[in-house]
C-alpha positions in Angstrom: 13.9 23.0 -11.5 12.5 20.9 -14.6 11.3 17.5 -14.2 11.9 15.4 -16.7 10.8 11.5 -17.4 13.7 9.2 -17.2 14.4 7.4 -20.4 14.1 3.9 -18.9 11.1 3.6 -16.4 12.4 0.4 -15.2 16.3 1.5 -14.1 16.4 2.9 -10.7 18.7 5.9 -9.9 22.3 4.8 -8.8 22.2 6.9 -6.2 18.6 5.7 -4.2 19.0 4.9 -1.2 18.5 1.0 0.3 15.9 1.3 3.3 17.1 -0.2 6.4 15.1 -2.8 8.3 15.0 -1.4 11.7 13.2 -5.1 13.0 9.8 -2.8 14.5 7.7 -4.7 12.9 9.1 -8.3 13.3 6.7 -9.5 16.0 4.3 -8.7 13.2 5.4 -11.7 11.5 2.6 -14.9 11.8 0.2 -13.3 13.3 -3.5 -13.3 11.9 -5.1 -9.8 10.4 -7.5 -7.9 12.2 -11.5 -8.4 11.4 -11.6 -5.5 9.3 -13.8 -4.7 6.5 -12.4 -2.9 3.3 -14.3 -2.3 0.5 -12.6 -4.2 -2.9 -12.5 -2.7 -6.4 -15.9 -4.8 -7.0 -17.5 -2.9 -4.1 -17.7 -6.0 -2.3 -17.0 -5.9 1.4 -13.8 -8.4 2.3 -13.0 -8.8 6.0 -9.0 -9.2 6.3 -9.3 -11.8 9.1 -11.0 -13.8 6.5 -8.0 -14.2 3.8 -6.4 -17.8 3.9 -3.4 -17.0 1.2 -0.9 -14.0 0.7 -2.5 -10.7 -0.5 -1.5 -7.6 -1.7 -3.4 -4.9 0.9 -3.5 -1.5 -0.7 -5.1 1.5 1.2 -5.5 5.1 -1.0 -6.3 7.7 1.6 -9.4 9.8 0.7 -8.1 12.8 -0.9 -11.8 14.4 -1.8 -13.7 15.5 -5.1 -14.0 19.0 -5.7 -16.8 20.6 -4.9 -18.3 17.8 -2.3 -17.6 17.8 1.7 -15.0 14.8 2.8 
């Protein structure tokens, strides 16, 4: 099997399939984020229970370096 890069990055595939919304996570909706800390891109420390306006939350599990312990 060869993978190759599509010519237009920004087309989806005709055949992709349209996620369903299933409703599990509708009594999500208004309430407030936990008081967790995550650590920014500026190493700063920004508690989640502390943001007033939309945000885009994006959490990279920790995949390791080679040659140093997890």
């Amino acid at each position: 099997m060869s993978l190759q890069t599509p010519a237009n990055l920004l087309t989806l595939p005709d055949n992709l399939l349209i996620p369903q919304d299933d409703g599990a996570a509708a009594h999500l909706l208004g309430l407030p984020l936990p008081a967790v800390d995550l650590q920014s891109t500026a190493s700063a420390l920004v508690s989640l229970a502390t943001l007033k306006n939309w945000a885009v939350i994006y959490v990279y599990p920790l995949t390791g370096e080679p040659g140093k312990p997890l």
